[in-house]
N, C-alpha and C positions, 0 to 999 in steps of 0.2 A: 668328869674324869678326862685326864689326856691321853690325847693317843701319838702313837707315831705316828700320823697324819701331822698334827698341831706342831711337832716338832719343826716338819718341814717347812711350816710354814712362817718360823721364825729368823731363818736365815735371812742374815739381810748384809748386801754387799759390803755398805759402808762398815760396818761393824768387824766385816771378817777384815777388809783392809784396815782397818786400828789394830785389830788383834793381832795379826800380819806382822805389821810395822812393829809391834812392840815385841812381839815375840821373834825376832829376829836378832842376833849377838851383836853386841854394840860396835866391835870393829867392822860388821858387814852392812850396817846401818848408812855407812854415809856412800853406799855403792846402789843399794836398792830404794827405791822412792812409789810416792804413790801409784804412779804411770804404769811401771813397770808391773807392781802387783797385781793394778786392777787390768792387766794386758794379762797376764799367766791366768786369771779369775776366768775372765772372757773366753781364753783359747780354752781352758775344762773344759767351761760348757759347750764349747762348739766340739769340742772330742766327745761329750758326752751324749750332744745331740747326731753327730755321724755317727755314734756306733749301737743306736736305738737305746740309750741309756736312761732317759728321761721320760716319762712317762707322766703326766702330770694326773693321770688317773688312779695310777697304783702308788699301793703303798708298800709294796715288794722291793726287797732288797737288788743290788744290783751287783754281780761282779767285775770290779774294775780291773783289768790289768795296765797295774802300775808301770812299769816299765814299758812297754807299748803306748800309753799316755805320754810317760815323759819325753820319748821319743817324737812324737807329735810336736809336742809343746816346743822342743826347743828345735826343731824342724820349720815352724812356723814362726820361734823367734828368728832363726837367721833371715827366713825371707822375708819379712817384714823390720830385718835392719835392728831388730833390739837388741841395745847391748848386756846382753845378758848370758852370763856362767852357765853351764854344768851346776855348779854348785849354786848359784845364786838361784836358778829356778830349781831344786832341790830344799832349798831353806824356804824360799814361797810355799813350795808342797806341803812340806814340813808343817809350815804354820798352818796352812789353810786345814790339814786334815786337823789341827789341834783344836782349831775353832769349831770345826764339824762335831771332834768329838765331847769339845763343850756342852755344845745343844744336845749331844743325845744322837746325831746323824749319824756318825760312823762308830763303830767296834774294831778292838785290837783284837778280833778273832786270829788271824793271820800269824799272829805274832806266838800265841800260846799252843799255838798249834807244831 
């Protein structure tokens, strides 16, 4: 049987940046590139490891706040020079939770609510 454990452990970088790049609208395609995605992938986790989000023992759900992330993220892209939108790491997020919630990672809880 699978569990939410097995889920987690099918996430895999290369994968979410394909899914990324493809799931991203063809006019905003020739602005965002690999670099850049796998740079928004990296700063998550490093938000998600500063705010004790990660846990690689539990298999407990986590509450993210979104907007407080985003903030981070493009906080950190200025200081490290990426040229990257408001909207451009928005459409990353975008993608990335869309591949999350391919696997089973994430729920549109938030949303029905």
């Amino acid at each position: 049987m699978k569990t939410q454990e097995d889920d987690l452990l099918v996430y895999d970088e290369d994968d979410a940046v394909k899914f990324i790049l493809n799931y991203i609208p063809a006019d905003n395609k020739e602005k965002i590139n690999v670099d850049q995605v796998e740079y928004v992938l990296d700063v998550v986790y490093d938000y998600y490891e500063e705010n004790g989000l990660i846990d690689e023992d539990s298999t407990e759900e986590a509450s993210i706040d979104e907007e407080d992330m985003f903030k981070f993220i493009l906080k950190c892209s200025k200081k490290d020079k990426m040229k990257l939108s408001e909207d451009d790491i928005q459409l990353i997020l975008d993608g990335e939770f869309e591949y999350g919630k391919s696997l089973g990672i994430y729920r549109e809880d938030e949303e029905n609510e």
